[in-house]
NUBA-171125 format. One line per 10 residues: their letters; for each residue x, y, z of C-alpha. Coordinates in nm, 2 decimals, padded with zeros to 4 digits. Last residue first. Layout:
BEGIN
A = X Y Z | ...;
This chain:
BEGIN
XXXXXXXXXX = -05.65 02.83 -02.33 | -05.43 02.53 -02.29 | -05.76 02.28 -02.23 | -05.62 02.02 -01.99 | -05.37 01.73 -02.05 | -05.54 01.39 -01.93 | -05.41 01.11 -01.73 | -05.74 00.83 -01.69 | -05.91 00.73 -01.38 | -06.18 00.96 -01.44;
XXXXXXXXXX = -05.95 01.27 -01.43 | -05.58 01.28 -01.36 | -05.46 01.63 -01.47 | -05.18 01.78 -01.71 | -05.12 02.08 -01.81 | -05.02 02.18 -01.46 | -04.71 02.36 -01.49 | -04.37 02.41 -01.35 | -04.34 02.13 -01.13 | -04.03 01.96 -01.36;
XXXXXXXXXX = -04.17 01.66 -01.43 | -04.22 01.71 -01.80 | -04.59 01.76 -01.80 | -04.65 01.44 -01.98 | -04.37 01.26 -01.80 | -04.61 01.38 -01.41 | -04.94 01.29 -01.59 | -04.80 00.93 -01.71 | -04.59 00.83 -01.39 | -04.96 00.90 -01.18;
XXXXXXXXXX = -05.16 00.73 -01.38 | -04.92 00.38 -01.37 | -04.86 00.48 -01.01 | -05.26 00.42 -00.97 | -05.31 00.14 -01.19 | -05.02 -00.05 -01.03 | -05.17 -00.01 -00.70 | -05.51 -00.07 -00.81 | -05.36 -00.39 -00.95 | -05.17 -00.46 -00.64;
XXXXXXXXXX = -05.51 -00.37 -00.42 | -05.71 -00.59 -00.60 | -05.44 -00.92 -00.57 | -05.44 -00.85 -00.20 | -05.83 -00.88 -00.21 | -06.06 -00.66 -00.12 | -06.22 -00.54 00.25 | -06.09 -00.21 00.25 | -05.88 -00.27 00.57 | -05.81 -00.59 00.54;
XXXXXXXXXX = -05.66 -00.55 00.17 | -05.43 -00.26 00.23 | -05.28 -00.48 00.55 | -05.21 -00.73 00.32 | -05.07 -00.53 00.06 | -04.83 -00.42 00.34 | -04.88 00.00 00.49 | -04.66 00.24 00.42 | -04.82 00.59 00.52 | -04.82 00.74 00.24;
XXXXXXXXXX = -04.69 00.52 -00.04 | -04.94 00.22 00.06 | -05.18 00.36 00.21 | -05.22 00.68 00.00 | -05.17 00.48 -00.31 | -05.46 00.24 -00.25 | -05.68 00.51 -00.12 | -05.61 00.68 -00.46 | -05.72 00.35 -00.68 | -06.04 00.30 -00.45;
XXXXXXXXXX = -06.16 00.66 -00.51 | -06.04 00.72 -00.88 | -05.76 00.95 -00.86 | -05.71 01.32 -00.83 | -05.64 01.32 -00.45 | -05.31 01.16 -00.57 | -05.27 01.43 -00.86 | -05.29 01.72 -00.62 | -05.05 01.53 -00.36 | -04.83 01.51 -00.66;
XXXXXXXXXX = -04.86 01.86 -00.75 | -04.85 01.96 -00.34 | -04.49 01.79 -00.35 | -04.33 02.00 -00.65 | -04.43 02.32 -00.54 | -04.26 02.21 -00.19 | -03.91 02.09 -00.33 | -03.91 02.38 -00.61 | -03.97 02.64 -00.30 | -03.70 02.45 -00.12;
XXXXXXXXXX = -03.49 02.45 -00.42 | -03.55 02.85 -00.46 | -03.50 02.95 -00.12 | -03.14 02.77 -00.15 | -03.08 02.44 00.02 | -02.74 02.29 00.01 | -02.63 02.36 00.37 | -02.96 02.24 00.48 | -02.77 01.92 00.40 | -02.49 01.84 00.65;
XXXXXXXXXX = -02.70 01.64 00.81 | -03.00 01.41 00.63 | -03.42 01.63 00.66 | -03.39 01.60 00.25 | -03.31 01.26 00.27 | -03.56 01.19 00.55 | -03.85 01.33 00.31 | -03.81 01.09 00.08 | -03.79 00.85 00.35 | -04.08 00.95 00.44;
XXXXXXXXXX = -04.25 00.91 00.10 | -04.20 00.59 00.07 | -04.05 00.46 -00.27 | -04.12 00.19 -00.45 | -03.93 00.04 -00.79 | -03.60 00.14 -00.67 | -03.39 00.33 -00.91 | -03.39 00.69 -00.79 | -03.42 00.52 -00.48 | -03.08 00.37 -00.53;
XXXXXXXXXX = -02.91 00.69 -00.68 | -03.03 00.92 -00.35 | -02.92 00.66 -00.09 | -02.55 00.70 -00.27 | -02.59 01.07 -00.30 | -02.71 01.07 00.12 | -02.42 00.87 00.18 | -02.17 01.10 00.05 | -02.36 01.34 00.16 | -02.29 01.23 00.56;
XXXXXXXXXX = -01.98 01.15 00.46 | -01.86 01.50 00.38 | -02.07 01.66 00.61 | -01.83 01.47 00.89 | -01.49 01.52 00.70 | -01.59 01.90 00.72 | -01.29 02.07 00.52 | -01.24 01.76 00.24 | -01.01 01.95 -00.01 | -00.70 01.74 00.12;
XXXXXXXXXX = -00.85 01.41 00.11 | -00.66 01.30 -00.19 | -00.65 01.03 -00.47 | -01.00 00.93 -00.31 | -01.05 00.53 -00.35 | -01.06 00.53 -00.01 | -01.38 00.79 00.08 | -01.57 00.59 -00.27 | -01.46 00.29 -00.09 | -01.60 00.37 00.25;
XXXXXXXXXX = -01.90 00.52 00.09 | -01.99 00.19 -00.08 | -01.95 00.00 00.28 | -02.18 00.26 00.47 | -02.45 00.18 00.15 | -02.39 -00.21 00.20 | -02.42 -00.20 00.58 | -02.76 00.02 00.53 | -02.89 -00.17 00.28 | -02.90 -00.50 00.47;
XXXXXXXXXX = -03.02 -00.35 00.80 | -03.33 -00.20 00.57 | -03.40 00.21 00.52 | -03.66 00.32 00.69 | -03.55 00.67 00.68 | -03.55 00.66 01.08 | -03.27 00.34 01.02 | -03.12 00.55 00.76 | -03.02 00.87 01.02 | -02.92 00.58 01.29;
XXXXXXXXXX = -02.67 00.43 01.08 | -02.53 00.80 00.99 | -02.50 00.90 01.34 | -02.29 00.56 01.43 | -02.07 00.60 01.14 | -01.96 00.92 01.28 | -01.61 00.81 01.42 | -01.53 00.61 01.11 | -01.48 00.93 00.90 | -01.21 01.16 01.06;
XXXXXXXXXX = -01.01 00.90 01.22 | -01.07 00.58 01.03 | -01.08 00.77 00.72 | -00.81 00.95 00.74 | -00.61 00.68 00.84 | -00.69 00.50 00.52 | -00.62 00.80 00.32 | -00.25 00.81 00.51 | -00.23 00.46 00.41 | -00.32 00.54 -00.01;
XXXX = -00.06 00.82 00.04 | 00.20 00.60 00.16 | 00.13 00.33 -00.10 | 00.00 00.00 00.00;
């Protein structure tokens, strides 16, 4: 091991390691599972050693903290289900009110009432569907109990719902700044433009 490669490791161990602890217990609140969590603290250790140099790190502590709050951002960018809080947990993560201008907070916000807007927009049984299970994270099971339908009706009303939901937010672009398009009798729709 090269001499800069061991003082990197050091670093690390005496900068980084110490706040391991705080970031474990920031992705357990987000919900995040036991075997996620060791692999996303293992994936920031290597990024932090793979580093040629540590030198422009000020605040080793911020600096892992979005280190693992980019590497939590990219997987539920790809995961197939998302809950809300721990959407919301990444934006609540250390080290990153830092980051947050007027304007992305504004974007943030604008962008959360649209999608609560086009949740409330959905057929009855389809939107209580999505509200239980992306809201507040209930199992298919529990979904079905509690509106009396099968677990097999809930998945499709699931599906239906995200399905409705994908389509209006692509149509408009999903950048939040319009509202061309609406979800009306179960079905994504742009709205009259004059």
């Amino acid at each position: 091991m090269s001499t800069d490669r061991k003082r990197i490791v050091a670093w690390v161990g005496s900068h980084i390691l110490p706040h391991e602890g705080a970031v474990r217990s920031w992705l357990r609140r987000s919900q995040v599972p036991a075997d996620e969590i060791d692999d996303l603290i293992q994936e920031a250790y290597c990024n932090l050693c793979d580093l040629d140099t540590v030198d422009h790190i000020p605040q080793p502590a911020a600096y892992f903290f979005r280190t693992v709050r980019n590497l939590l951002t990219d997987r539920l960018r790809r995961a197939r289900i998302v809950r809300f809080e721990t959407v919301a947990e990444v934006d609540a993560f250390p080290g990153h009110a830092e980051e947050l201008s007027p304007e992305r907070i504004i974007t943030a916000r604008n962008e959360l009432d649209r999608v609560r807007r086009l949740i409330r927009a959905l057929p009855g049984r389809c939107r209580q569907v999505i509200e239980l299970r992306k809201v507040h994270g209930l199992s298919q099971r529990e979904i079905g109990r509690r509106l009396n339908i099968s677990e097999s009706v809930v998945e499709n009303e699931g599906v239906k719902g995200m399905r409705l939901l994908l389509k209006a937010l692509q149509a408009d672009g999903m950048d939040g700044t319009s509202e061309r398009v609406q979800v009306k009798d179960g079905k994504a729709r742009h709205r009259d433009r004059n």
